[in-house]
N, C-alpha and C positions, 0 to 999 in steps of 0.2 A: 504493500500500500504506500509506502515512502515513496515511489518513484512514480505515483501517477499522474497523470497532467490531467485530471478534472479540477474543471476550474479557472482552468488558465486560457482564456482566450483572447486572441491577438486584434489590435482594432487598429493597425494601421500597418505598412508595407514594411514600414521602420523598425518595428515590432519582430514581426515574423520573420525577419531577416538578419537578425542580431544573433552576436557570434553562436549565445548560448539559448538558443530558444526555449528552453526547459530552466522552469527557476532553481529544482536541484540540484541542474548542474552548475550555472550561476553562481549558486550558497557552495557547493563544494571546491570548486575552482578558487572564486576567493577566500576558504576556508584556508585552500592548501597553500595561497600564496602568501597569507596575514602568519601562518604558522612556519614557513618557510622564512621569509623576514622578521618578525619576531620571535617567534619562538626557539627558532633552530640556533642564533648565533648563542642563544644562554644555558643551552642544554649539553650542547655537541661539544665535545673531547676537542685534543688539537687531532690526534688521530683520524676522527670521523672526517674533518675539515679536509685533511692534507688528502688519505687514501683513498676516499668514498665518493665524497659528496661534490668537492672540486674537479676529480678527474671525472665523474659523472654528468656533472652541469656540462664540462666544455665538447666532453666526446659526444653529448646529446645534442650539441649546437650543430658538429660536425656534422652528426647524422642526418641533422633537419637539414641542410642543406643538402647533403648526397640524395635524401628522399624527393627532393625538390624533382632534382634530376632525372630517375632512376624510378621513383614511387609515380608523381606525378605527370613526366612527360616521358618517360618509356626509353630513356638513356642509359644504355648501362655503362659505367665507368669504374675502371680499376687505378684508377691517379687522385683519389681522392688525400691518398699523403702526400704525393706532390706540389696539391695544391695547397694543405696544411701548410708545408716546407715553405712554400711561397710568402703566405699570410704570415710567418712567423720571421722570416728572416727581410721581409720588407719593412715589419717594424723594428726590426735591431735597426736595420741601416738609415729608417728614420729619425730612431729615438737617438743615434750617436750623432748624424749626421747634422741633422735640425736639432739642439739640446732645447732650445725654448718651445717647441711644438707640444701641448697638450695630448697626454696619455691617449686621452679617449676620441679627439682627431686620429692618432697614430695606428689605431686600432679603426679605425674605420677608413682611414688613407690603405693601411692592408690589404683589407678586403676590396677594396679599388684595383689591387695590383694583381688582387688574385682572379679577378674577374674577368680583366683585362687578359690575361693568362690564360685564364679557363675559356674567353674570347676565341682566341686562335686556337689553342686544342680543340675546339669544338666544332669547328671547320669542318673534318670531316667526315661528321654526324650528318653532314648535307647528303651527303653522297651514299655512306654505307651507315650499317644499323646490324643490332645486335651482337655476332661472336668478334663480329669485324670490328667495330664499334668501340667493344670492350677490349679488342687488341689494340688498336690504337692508343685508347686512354693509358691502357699499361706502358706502349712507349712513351707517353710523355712523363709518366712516374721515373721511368728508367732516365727520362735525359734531364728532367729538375735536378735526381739525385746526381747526378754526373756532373750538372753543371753548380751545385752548392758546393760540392767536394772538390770541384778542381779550379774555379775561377774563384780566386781569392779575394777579391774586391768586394762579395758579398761577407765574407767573412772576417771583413777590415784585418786583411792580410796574417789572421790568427795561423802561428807555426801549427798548432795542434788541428787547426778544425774546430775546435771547440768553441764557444762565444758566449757568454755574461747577457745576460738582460741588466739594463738599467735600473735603479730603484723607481719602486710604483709611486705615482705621483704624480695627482690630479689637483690643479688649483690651490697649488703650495700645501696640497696635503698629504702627508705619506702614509702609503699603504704598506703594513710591513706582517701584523698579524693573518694567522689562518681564517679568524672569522670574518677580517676586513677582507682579505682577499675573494672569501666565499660569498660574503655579498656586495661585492662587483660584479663578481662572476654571474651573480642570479640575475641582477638587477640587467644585464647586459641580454643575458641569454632569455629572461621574460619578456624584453621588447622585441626579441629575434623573434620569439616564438608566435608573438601577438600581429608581428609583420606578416609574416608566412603562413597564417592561417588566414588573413584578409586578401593576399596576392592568389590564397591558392581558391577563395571566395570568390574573384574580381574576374574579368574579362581577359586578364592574361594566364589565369589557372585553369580557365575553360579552355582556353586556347592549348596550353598542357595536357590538360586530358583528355582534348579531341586527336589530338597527335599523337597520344602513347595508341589510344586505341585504336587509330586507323589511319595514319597520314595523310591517304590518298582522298577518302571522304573529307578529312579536315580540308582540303586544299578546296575539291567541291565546292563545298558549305561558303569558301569566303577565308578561309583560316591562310595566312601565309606561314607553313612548317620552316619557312628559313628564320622568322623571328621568333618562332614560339620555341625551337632548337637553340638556338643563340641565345634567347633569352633567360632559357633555363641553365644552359651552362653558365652565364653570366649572373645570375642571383644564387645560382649551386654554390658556384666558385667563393661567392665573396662570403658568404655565411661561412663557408669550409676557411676560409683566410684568416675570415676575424677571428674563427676556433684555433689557427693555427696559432696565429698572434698571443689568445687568451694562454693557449697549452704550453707557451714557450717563456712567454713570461709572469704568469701568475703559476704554473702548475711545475715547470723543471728549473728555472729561473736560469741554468745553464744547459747546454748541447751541443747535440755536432748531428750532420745529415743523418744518420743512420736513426734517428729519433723520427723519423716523417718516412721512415720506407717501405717496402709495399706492403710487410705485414701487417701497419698500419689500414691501408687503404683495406687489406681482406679483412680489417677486424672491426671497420663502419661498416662494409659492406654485409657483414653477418649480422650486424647490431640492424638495419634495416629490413634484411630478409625476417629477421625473427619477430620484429618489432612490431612490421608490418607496411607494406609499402601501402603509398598513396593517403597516408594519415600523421598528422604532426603528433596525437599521442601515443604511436608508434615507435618514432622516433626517439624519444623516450623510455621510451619499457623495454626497446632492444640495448640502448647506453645502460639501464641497471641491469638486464640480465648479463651481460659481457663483464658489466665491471663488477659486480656484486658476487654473484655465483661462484667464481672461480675463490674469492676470498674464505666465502663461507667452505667450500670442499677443502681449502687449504685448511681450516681450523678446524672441520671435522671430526678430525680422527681425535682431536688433542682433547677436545668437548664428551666426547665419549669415552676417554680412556686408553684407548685403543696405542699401544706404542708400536709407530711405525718409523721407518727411516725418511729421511728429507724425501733422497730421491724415489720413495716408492708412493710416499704422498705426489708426488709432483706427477708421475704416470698415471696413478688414481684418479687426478684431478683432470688430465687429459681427456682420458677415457669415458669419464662420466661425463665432463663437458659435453663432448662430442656426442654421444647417445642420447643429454638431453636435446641437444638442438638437433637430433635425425626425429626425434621422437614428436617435438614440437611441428616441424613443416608436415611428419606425416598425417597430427592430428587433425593440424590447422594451417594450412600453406599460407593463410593469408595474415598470420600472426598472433603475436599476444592484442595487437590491438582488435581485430575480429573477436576474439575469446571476449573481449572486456562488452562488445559491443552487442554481443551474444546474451550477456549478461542484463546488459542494461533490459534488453527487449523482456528477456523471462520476467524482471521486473514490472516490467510495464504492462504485463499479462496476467503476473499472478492474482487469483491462483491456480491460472489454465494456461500454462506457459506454452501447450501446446500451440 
């Protein structure tokens, strides 16, 4: 009964067209994010901050970007760390090069350059599509990583490779704790997420999903696939940049390329498939289950008593990983966000969920 819409009726177009048409979901959303911003920075450990919650928010920014791509307009891409690497090391060369430029410019100039980037990779998406498609992306992973690691100029001629993020510091004010970091992080990544659910609402997300599902009808219809292609590599790119930027300098604070390499890119692209494509709370629910999971299997055994060796925990954790996510597409191919959605509906049925 909590989940039923008697009662709620819409009397104008403004109304029924609003992000959250359902007032539970309304009350629940700003539930989660009033507890997210208050509540979380006075509860949470520095641990939760540093291992969970911060590599969660940023890999979940990543993802809502690749989903952009990938969920929503039918792109598959394996250079999603590439274009991380991009977003991350165009704001070193920002932040060293321009010292007076404002953090949170620095971080949105990023995502400019990753866009701009993801621009030209995306070229030839015009032409081929799918396994073709996804090889290509993979060569551009391949030649970012090539060209971080061997043109020095982006690495302000660092001997090692290696490279410093600057101190955090927005408006003469320094960010140096875990909690301040985590809420940058959120405060960043909840207008990413409020953007991308209105673009993927608006007449350029239709345009996305008339192309994944049919290009040649999209073109029919009036759709030009050259912008709707372009465009989605281009708001992919730059969400995945700013994530790059967020992950390099609020979450490792130092690196070197091999941080942005293509294991990276397979491990959005799993956090998507599982999450769920063509949904922004998918994107989501695949960044906890990739980051979260693998911790809890690591603790395990220690939780139960159970004495085992490092390395026989580490194969364990493999192994179970992997069979839950065979187990998950085989239930539900279309993800945990289907499951949730699945949910909602018995809700809204019971007590005939049928």
């Amino acid at each position: 009964m909590i989940y039923r819409e008697t009662g709620q009726f819409k009397t104008s177009y403004a109304s029924d067209q609003q992000l959250f048409p359902i007032l539970q979901d309304r009350v629940f959303v700003l539930g989660a994010l009033a507890f997210a911003f208050v509540v979380v920075p006075f509860i949470a450990s520095d641990y939760l901050f540093r291992a969970i919650l911060t590599p969660f928010l940023i890999l979940s920014l990543a993802a809502l970007g690749l989903n952009i791509l990938v969920g929503y307009c039918g792109q598959v891409s394996l250079g999603t760390g590439g274009f991380m690497a991009v977003g991350a090391y165009a704001a070193y060369n920002l932040a060293i090069r321009v010292p007076d430029l404002n953090l949170l410019v620095v971080f949105v100039l990023s995502g400019l350059c990753a866009a701009v980037v993801g621009l030209v990779f995306g070229i030839p998406s015009l032409r081929i599509k799918g396994f073709y498609l996804a090889v290509a992306t993979l060569a551009a992973q391949f030649f970012i990583d090539w060209a971080f690691a061997r043109i020095k100029w982006f690495t302000n001629d660092s001997s090692s490779g290696s490279v410093s993020a600057p101190p955090l510091e927005i408006f003469g004010y320094t960010i140096h704790g875990p909690a301040q970091k985590y809420l940058l992080v959120l405060a960043i990544v909840s207008l990413a997420a409020l953007a991308a659910r209105n673009l993927a609402r608006g007449a350029i997300g239709r345009s996305w999903m008339a192309t994944r599902d049919m290009d040649v009808a999209a073109e029919v219809i009036g759709i030009r696939p050259l912008g709707a292609k372009l465009s989605a590599f281009a708001v992919s790119s730059f969400f995945v940049g700013v994530a790059g930027a967020l992950w390099a300098f609020v979450y490792l604070g130092s690196w070197e390329p091999l941080a942005f390499d293509v294991n990276r890119s397979f491990q959005l692209l799993f956090m998507v498939i599982i999450g769920g494509l063509g949904s922004i709370l998918g994107s989501f629910l695949g960044a906890a289950f990739i980051v979260i999971l693998p911790l809890v299997l690591n603790q395990l055994p220690y939780w139960l008593g159970i004495p085992l060796s490092t390395a026989m925990i580490s194969d364990i954790e493999f192994m179970v990983f992997g069979s839950l996510i065979v187990f998950f597409l085989i239930v539900e191919p279309r993800g945990l966000a289907r499951l949730w959605a699945i949910a909602k509906e018995k809700l809204r049925l019971w007590p005939f969920p049928h």
